[in-house]
C-alpha positions in Angstrom: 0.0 0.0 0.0 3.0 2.4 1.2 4.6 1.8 -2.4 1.4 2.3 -4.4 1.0 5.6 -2.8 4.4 6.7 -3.4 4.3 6.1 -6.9 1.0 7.6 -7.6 2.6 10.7 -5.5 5.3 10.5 -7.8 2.9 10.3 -11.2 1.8 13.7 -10.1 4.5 15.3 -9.7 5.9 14.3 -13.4 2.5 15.1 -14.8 2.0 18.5 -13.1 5.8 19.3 -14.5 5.1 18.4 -17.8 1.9 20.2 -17.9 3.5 23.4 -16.6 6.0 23.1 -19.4 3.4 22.7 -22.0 2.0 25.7 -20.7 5.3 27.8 -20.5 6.0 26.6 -24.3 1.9 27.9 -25.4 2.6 31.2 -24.0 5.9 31.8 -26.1 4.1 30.3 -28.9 1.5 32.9 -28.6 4.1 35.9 -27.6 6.5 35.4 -30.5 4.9 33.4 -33.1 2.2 34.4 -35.6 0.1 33.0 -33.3 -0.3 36.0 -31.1 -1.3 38.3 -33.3 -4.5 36.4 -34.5 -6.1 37.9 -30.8 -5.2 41.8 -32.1 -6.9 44.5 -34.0 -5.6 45.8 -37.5 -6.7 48.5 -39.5 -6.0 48.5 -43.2 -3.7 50.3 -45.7 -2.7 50.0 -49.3 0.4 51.3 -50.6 1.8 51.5 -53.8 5.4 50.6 -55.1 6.7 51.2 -58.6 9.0 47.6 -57.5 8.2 45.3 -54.3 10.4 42.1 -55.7 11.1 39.9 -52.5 8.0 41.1 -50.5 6.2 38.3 -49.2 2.8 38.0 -47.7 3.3 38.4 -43.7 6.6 40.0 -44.6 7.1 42.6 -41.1 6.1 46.7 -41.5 8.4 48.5 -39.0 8.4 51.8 -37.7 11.4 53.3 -36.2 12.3 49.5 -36.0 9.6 49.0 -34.3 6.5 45.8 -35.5 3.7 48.0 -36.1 2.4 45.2 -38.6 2.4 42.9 -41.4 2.2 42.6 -45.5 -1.5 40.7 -45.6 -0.7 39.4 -49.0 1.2 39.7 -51.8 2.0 42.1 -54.4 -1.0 42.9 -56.7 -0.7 44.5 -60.3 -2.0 48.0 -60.3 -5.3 48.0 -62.7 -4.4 51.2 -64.1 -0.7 52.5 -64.6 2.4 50.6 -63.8 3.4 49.0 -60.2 1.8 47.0 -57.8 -0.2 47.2 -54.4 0.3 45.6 -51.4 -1.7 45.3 -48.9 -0.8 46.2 -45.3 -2.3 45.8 -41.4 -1.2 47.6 -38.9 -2.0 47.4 -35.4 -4.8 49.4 -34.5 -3.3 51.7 -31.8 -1.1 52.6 -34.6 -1.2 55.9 -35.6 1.1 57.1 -38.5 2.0 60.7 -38.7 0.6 61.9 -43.0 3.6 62.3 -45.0 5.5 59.3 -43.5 7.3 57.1 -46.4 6.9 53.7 -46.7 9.6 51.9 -48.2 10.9 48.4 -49.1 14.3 47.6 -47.6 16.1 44.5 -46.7 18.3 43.6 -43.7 21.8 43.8 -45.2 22.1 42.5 -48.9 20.8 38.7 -48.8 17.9 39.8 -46.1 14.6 39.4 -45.9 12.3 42.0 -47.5 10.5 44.5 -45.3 8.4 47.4 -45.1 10.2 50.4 -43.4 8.0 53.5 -42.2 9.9 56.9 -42.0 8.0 59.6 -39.9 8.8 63.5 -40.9 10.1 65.9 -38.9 8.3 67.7 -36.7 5.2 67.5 -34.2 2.7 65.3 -36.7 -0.3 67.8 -37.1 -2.7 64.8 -38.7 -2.2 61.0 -39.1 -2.8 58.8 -41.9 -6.5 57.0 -42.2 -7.4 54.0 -42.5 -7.8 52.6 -45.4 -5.9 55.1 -47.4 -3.7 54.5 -50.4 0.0 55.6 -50.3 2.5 56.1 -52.3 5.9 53.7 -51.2 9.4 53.9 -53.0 11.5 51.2 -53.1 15.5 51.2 -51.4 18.0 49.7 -54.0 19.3 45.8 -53.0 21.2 43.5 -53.8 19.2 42.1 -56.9 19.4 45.3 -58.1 22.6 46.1 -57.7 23.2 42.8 -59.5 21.0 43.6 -62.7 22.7 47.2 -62.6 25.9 45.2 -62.4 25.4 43.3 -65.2 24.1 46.3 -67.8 27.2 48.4 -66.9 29.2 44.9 -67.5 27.4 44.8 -70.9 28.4 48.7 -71.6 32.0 48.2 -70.5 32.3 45.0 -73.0 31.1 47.6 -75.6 33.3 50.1 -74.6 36.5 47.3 -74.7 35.7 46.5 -77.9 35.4 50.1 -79.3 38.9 50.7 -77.4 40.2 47.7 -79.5 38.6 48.7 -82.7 40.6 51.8 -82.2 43.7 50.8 -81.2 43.8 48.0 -83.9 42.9 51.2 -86.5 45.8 53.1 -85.1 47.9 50.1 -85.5 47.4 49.6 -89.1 47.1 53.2 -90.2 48.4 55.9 -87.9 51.2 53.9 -86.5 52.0 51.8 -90.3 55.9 51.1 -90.9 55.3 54.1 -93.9 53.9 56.7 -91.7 56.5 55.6 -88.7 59.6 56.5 -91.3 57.6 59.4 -92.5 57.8 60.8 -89.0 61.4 59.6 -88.1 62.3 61.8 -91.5 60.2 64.5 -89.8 62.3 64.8 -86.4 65.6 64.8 -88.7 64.4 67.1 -90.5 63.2 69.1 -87.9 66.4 69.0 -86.1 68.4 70.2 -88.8 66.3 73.3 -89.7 66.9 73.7 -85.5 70.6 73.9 -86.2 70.4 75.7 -89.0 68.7 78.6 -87.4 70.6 78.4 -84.1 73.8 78.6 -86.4 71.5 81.6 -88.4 71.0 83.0 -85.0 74.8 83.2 -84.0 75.4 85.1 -87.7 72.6 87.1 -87.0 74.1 87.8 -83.6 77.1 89.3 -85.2 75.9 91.0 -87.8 73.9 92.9 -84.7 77.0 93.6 -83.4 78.4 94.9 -86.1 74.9 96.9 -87.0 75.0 98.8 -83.4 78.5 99.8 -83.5 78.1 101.1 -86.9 74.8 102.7 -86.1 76.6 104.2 -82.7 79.7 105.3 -85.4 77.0 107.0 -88.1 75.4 108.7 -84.5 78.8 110.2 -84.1 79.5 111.0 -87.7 76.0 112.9 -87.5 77.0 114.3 -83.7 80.4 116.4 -85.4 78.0 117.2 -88.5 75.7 119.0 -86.8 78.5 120.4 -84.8 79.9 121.7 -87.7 76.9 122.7 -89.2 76.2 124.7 -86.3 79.8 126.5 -86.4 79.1 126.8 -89.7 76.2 128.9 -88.9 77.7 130.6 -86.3 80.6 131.8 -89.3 77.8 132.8 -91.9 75.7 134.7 -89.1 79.3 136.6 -88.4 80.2 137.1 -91.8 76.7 138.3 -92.5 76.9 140.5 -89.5 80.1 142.0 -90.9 78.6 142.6 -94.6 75.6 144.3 -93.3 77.5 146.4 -91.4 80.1 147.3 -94.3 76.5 148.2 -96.4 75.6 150.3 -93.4 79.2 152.4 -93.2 79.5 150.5 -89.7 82.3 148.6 -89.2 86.1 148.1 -89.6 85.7 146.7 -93.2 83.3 149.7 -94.2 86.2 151.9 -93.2 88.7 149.8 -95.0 86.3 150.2 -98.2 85.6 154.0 -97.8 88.6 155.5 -96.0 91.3 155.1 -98.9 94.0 156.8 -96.6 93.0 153.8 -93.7 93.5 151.0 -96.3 96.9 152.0 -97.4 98.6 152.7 -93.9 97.4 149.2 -93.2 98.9 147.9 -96.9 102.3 149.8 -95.9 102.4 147.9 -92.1 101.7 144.8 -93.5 104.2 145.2 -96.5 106.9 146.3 -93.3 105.9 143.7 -90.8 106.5 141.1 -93.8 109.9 142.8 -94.8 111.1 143.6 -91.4 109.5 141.8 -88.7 108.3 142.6 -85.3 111.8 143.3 -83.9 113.6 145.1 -86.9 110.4 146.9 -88.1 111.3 150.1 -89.9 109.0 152.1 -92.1 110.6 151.3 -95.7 106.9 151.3 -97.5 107.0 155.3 -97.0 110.1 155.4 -98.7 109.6 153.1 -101.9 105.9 155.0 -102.2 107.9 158.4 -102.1 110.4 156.9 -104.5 107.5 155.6 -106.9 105.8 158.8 -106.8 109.2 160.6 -107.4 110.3 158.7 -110.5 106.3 158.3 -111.9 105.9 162.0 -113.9 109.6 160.6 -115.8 108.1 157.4 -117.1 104.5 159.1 -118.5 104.6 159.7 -121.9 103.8 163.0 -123.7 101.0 163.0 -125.9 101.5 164.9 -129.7 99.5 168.0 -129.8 98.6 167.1 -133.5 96.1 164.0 -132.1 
């Protein structure tokens, strides 16, 4: 009887356990799983996205990170237009500021899809209704990174090939043994006309040289001419000075021309400083004038009385 007892003790204990268990494992059930959310209240909103690839019906609609909802089914093609709908719930003490975006994102690049809700700035003056349609845009991924991947693979393979085409042409034509010597004659070519006119320039140098002092000798040349030009001048002006004073009875040449007794007193000391000298000067012109005069009335001849 004792043992009985104890075992049926024992039975009760393991079943009471187990149940509690069971229990413990219902409630997380219910807290974390979809199970849960069967007992709250949604309201409904569509929104519209030009691209929703990846969202899946019950796919999670956060806001600020946090579950305000779910995707209630999948993408739908837009009646009119291009896009699709999708259909949201979110929980009924939800409110969501107007103006929020709604966007599909991932978590990181191979993540699941997910509907992101950004809220604006700013105290929210009114909230969105229920049953509205909104407008969503789409974040880029990694499937489109991928098919944007692949067209700019497909324009680089077309760019290669131009670059090839090119090259290849430049090869054959541009860069052709003929046009190769053509430019190697070119450069020598070009290189002698070089030392040809450095050489030029050297001759040219001299011939400068030669140009300046000659142009600095003519600039003398013309310095003394106009000096002499100018004494020149000077003469003329005195000579002129002189004659219009000898027209004018002014002067020691109009004397000379008028006073006929002045002129030969200066004939007879010139004739006696030229016979005599300075030192030996004697007055011998008198003498040979008295003499001349003396012997003159001897030499005339008489005219006949009959002519």
């Amino acid at each position: 009887m004792v043992t009985s007892h104890s075992e049926r003790s024992l039975e009760l204990k393991v079943g009471a356990f187990v149940l509690a268990g069971l229990g413990i494992l219902a409630a997380l059930v219910v807290q974390f799983g979809r199970l849960g959310e069967g007992f709250k209240t949604y309201y409904g909103l569509t929104v519209r996205f030009s691209d929703a690839s990846g969202l899946l019906k019950g796919s999670d609609v956060l806001l600020a990170g946090a579950k305000i909802g779910h995707v209630s089914g999948g993408p739908r093609l837009v009646q009119a237009g291009q896009g699709v709908e999708v259909p949201l719930r979110i929980y009924d003490y939800v409110k969501i500021p107007a103006e929020s975006k709604f966007t599909v994102v991932s978590s990181g690049l191979l993540g699941d899809r997910f509907v992101a809700v950004a809220m604006p700035p700013g105290q929210p003056s009114s909230y969105i209704a229920k049953d509205s349609m909104i407008e969503g845009t789409r974040e880029t991924g990694l499937d489109d990174l991928t098919r944007e991947g692949g067209l700019l693979v497909n324009d680089l393979r077309a760019t290669v090939q131009n670059v090839n085409t090119t090259i290849t042409r430049l090869n054959d034509q541009a860069l052709s043994p003929e046009n190769m010597e053509n430019l190697k004659a070119s450069v020598e070519h070009l290189s002698e006309a070089t030392a040809a006119l450095a050489e030029s320039s050297k001759k040219m140098d001299g011939v400068l040289d030669k140009s300046d002092a000659t142009m600095a000798s003519a600039k003398k040349a013309a310095d003394d001419v106009q000096l002499a030009i100018a004494d020149a001048r000077k003469t003329i002006q005195a000579a002129t000075d002189v004659i219009r004073e000898a027209a004018d009875g002014k002067g020691l040449l109009a004397t000379l021309l008028t006073n006929q007794e002045l002129a030969k007193d200066l004939r007879a000391l010139v004739s006696n400083l030229r016979t005599h000298g300075v030192l030996f000067y004697r007055d011998s012109a008198a003498k040979a004038e008295a003499k001349a005069a003396a012997e003159r009335p001897r030499n005339t001849p008489r005219r006949s009385g009959g002519r």
